[in-house]
C-alpha positions, 0 to 999 in steps of 0.5 A: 485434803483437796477442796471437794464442791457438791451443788444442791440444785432443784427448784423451790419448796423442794427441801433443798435447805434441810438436804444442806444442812445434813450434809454440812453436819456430816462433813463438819462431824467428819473433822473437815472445815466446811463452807456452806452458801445460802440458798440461791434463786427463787426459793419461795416462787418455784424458781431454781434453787441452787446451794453450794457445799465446799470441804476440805482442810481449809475452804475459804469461799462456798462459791462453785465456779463452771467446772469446779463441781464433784457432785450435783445433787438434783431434785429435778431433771431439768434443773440437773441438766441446767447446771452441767456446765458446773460439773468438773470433768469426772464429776458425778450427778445424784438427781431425781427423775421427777419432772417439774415443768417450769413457767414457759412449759406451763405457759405452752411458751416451750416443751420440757426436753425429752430425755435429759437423764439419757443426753447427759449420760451420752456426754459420758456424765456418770448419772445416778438416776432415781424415783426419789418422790415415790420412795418418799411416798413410800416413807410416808410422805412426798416431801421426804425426797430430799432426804430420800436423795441424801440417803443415794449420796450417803450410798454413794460417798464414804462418810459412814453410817453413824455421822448421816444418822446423828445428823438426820437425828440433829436436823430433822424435827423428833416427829418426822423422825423415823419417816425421814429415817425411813426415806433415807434407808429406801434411798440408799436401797435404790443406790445399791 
């Protein structure tokens, strides 16, 4: 099989680090090698987050170069923006629409673009677009998003039902359990 590249992309705090994790063991339970980086950026300060996931027969490096990547996963709308250069050509954005303004918007140094989801789609980017921090509220809690998010790759990629629940039941600690199951199933919902 082909090397596949999935960037995680979003800023810090957002649980870029669990959303890795499951994926890596569902690819790893699908018998495929698979390589993932460790989370680039400012993650304790707000900053960008960027983390890379290779599979295939046999990966050798986690690095994505411009270009390379089949899926970027993003938590925020900017950040997915920011990372376009990376996407290969028919390549696929999963992002949230939330909007977290960086530190020059807060400083009133600069405006958050307007639009992002719509100008990236226009370049004839396929862009999966959803309200991943509500659905989670919905769950039960705000910080399930990124599994919220995973719940529109799960519906979006063809690696089975059993591998993600096994992985949800492996990396999620017993008493976010169903909540994280919760945020993943209205997830898939909104990828349908």
């Amino acid at each position: 099989m082909e090397t596949r590249s999935i960037m995680i992309v979003g800023v810090g705090g957002q649980g870029s680090l669990l959303a890795s994790r499951l994926l890596g063991n569902v690819i790893l339970a699908k018998g495929y090698d698979v390589k993932v980086s460790e989370v680039h950026g400012m993650s304790q300060r707000g900053g960008s987050v960027v983390t890379y996931v290779k599979y295939g027969d046999k990966v050798n490096s986690p690095v994505i170069e411009k270009g390379e990547a089949d899926v970027i996963i993003s938590f925020e709308q900017l950040e997915a923006a920011r990372w376009v250069p990376f996407l290969k050509k028919g390549g696929k954005i999963i992002t949230s629409v939330q909007k977290l303004d960086p530190m020059p918007v807060i400083t009133g140094a600069a405006a958050y673009p307007e639009d992002l989801i719509g100008k990236m789609r226009e370049k004839g980017i396929d862009v999966t677009a959803v309200n991943a921090l509500e659905l989670a509220e919905e769950a039960g809690n705000a910080k399930a998003s990124n599994v919220v998010l995973m719940g529109v790759v799960a519906q979006k990629t063809d690696f089975g039902e059993e591998v993600w629940q096994a992985a949800l039941e492996q990396c999620v600690p017993p008493k976010f359990l169903e909540l994280n199951k919760k945020a993943f199933e209205l997830g898939k919902k909104a990828a349908e």
